[in-house]
C-alpha positions in Angstrom: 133.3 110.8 122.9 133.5 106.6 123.2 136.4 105.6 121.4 137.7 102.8 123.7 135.2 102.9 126.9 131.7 101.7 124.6 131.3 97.5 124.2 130.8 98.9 120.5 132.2 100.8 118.0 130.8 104.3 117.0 128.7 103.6 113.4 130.1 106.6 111.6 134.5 105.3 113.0 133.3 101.6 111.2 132.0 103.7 107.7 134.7 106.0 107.9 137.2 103.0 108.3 135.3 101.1 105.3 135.7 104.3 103.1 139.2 105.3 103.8 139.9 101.9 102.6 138.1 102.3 98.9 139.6 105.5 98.7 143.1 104.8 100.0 143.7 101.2 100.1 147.3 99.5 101.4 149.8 102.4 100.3 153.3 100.9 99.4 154.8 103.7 101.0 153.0 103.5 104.0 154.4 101.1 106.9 151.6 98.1 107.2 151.1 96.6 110.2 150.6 92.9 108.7 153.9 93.3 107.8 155.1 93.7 110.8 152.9 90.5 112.2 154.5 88.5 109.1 158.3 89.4 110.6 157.0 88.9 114.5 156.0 85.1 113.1 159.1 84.8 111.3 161.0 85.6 114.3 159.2 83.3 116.6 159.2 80.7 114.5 163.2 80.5 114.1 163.0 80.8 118.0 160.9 78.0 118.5 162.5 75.7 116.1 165.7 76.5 117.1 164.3 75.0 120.5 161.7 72.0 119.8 162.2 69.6 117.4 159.6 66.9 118.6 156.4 66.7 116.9 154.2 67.0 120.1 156.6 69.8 121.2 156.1 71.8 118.0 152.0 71.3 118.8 152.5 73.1 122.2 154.4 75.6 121.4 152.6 76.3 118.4 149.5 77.6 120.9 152.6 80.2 121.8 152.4 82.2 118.4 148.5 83.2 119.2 149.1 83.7 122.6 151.7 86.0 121.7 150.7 87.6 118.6 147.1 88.2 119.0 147.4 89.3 122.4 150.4 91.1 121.6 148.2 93.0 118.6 145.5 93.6 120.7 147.4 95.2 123.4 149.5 97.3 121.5 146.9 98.9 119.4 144.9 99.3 122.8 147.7 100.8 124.5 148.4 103.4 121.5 145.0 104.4 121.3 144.6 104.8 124.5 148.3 107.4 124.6 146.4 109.4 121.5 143.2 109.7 123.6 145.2 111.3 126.5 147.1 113.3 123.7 143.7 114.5 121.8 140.3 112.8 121.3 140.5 113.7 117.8 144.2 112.0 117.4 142.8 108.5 118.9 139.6 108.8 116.9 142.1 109.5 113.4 144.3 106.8 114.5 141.0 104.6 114.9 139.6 105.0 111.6 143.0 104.6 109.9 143.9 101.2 111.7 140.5 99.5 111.1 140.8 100.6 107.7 144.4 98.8 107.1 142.7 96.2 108.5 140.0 95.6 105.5 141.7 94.8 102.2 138.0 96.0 99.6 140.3 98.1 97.3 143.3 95.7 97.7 141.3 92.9 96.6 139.0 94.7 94.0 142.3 95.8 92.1 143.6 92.2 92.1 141.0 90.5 90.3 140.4 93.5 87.8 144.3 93.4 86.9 143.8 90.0 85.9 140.3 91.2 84.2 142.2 93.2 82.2 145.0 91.1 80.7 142.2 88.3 79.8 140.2 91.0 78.1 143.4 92.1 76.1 143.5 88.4 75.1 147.4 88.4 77.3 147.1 84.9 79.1 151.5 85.4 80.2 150.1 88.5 82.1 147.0 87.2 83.3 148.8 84.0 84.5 151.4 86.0 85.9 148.8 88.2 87.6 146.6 84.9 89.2 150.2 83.7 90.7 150.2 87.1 92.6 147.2 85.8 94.7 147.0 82.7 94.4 149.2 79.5 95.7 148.1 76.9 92.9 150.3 76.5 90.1 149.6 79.6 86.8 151.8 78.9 84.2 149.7 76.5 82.1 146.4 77.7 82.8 143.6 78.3 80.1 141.5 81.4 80.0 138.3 79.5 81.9 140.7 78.2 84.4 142.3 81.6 85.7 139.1 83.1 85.8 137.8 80.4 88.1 141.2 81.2 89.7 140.3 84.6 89.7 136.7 84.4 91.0 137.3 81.8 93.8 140.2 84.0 95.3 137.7 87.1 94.7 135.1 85.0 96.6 136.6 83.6 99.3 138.7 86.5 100.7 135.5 88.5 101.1 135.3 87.1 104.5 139.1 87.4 105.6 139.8 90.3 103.7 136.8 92.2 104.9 133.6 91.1 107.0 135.8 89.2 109.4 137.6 92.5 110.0 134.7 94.9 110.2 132.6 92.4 111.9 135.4 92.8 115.1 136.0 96.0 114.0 132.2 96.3 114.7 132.6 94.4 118.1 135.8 95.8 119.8 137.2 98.9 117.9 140.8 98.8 116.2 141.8 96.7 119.1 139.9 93.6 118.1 140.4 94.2 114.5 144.0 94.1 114.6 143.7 90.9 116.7 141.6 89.2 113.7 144.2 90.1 111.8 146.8 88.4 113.5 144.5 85.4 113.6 144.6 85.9 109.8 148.2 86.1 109.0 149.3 83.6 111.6 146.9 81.0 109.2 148.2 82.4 105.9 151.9 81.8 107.3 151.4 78.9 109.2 148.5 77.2 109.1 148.9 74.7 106.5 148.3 71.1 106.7 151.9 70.4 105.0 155.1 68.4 106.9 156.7 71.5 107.8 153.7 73.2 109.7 151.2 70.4 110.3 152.0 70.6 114.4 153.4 74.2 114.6 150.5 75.7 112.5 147.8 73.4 114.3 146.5 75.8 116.7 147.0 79.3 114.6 145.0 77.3 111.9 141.9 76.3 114.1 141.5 79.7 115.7 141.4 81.0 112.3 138.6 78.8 111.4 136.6 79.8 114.7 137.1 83.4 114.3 135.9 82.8 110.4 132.8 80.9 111.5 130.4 83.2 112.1 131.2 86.2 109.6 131.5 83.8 106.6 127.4 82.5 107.4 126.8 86.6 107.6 128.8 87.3 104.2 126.3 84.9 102.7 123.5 87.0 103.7 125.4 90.4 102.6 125.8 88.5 98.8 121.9 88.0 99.0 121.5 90.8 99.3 124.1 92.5 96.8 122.7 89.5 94.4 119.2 90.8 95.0 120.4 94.8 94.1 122.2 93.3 90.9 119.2 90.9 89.7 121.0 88.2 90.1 119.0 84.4 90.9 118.6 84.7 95.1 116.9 81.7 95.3 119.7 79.6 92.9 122.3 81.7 95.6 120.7 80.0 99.1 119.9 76.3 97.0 123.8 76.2 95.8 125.3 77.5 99.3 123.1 74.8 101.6 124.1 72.3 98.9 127.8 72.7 98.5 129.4 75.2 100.9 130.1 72.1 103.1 131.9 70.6 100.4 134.8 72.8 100.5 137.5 71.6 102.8 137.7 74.7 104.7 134.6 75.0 107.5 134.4 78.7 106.1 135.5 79.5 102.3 133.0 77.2 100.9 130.2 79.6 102.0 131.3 82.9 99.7 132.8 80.3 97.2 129.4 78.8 96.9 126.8 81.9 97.0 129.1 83.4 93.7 128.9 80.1 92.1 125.1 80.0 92.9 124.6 83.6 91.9 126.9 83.8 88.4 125.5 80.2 87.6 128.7 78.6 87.4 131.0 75.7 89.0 134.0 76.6 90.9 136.2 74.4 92.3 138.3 71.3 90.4 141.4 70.0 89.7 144.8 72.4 90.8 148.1 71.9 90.9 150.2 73.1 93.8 154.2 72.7 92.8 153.0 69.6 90.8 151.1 67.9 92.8 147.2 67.6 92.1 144.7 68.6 94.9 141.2 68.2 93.6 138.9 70.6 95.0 134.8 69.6 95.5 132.7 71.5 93.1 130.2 74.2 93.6 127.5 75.9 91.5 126.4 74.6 88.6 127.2 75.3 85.1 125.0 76.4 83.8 126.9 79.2 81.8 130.9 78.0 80.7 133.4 80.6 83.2 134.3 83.8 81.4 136.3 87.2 82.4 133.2 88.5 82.8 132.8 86.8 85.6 135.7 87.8 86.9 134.0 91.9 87.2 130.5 90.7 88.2 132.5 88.9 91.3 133.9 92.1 92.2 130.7 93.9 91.9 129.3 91.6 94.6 132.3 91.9 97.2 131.6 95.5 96.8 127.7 95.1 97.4 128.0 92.8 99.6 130.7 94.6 102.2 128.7 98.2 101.7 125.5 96.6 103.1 127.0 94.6 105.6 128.6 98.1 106.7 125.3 99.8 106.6 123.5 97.0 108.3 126.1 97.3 110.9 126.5 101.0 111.5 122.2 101.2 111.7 122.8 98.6 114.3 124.9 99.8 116.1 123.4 103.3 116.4 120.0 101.7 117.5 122.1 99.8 120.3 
């Protein structure tokens, strides 16, 4: 049985990863490894600013925190899988399946953007608000109904690549191990990597290996949304014109490719003017509007992450069982 010895993962550990996920999702109860990561950054970064407090300091010891968390990630999840497979196959093969799939965030992220769904269909914009500031950094409290769906379908959108073809597609590549490093990548960029006074040297490096690990699966998660645009009858065509017309707009090398093929597909415009603790950040828009956002939306954008991440696991699993 290949669990860590074969260059790629077994198709049926990736769908049983992706499926444990819908079923189970992030159980409060449960100990998650991100939150682990999140207090191994927190540490490091009171250790390193109790040390450096020059600019180009903080820029070379911000390469540390990869270094030391994605390797770190990637050799402790090796190393444990490798103890189970001495234990028991079948123990390394469980723990497999169970750490790719707290890797992937589909039911995490599906549940999100139908809570706040729900509350605009109810006509309740204090819970619906309330629910967009869960997920979102911008500012809620004075939002209209159009604006926190477009809150609701860019954050839908974009985290289809970070929450769930970036995973899979290492997950794909080099088992749990490589999985769990992409998620370092990705919570060292949610904690650090921000362009801000406090983080603009420290987070430098955590924030560019983000975008490079990003690159790649956010181009394939716009041909899983074809296709899951194609299943649904949605405008193909529009999809492709919008994303090589506007993905580039976004500021992020990567987000404007998911945010764009919605925006293409729904035949709306995303992006705009949002406030982030008062001040205004105006955001390039994408799509056209062709139809004014409703909460709709909001379940149609959910209906193509789930698509869209079912045939990119099936494309991947056929692959990999032809390889």
């Amino acid at each position: 049985m290949m669990i860590l010895s074969s260059i790629f993962l077994p198709p049926l550990i990736l769908v049983a990863a992706y499926i444990t996920d819908l079923i189970v999702g992030d159980p409060r109860k449960v100990p998650h490894p991100v939150v682990g990561m999140g207090r191994t950054i927190s540490a490091l970064e009171r250790a390193i600013r109790r040390r450096v407090e020059s600019a180009r300091g903080l820029k070379r010891a911000g390469f540390l925190l990869p270094i030391a968390l994605v390797g770190g990630s990637f050799a402790l999840t090796w190393a444990l899988l490798r103890l189970l497979a001495m234990i028991h196959p079948w123990a390394a093969l469980g723990a497999e399946v169970w750490l790719i799939a707290t890797t992937v965030a589909a039911k995490g992220l599906a549940q999100a953007g139908m809570d706040i769904f729900r509350c605009l269909a109810r006509g309740d914009l204090i819970a619906s608000r309330r629910a967009l500031g869960m997920v979102v950094g911008r500012d809620t409290a004075d939002l209209d109904e159009a604006e926190i769906t477009r809150g609701a379908v860019e954050t839908v959108a974009e985290n289809i690549v970070d929450g769930i073809i970036s995973p899979l597609f290492y997950a794909a590549i080099g088992g749990a191990p490589l999985a769990m490093a992409y998620r370092a990548v990705n919570t060292l960029d949610s904690m650090v990597g921000y362009k801000n006074e406090r983080y603009l040297h420290l987070g430098y490096a955590s924030a560019r290996l983000d975008d490079v690990a990003n690159w790649l699966p956010a181009r394939l998660t716009v041909l899983a949304l074809a296709g899951a645009a194609f299943l649904m009858r949605l405008p193909v065509g529009r999809m492709l014109r919008t994303v090589g017309r506007d993905a580039r707009r976004h500021p992020s090398p990567n987000s404007g490719f998911p945010e764009s093929a919605v925006a293409g597909a729904l035949g709306v415009q995303l992006g705009g003017l949002n406030y982030y603790k008062g001040v205004p950040s105006d955001r390039a828009r994408m799509g056209d509007a062709l139809q004014s956002l409703q909460p709709g939306h909001i379940r149609s954008t959910v209906k193509l992450m789930y698509g869209s991440s079912a045939l990119f696991v099936v494309f991947t699993a056929l692959l990999l069982w032809v390889a």
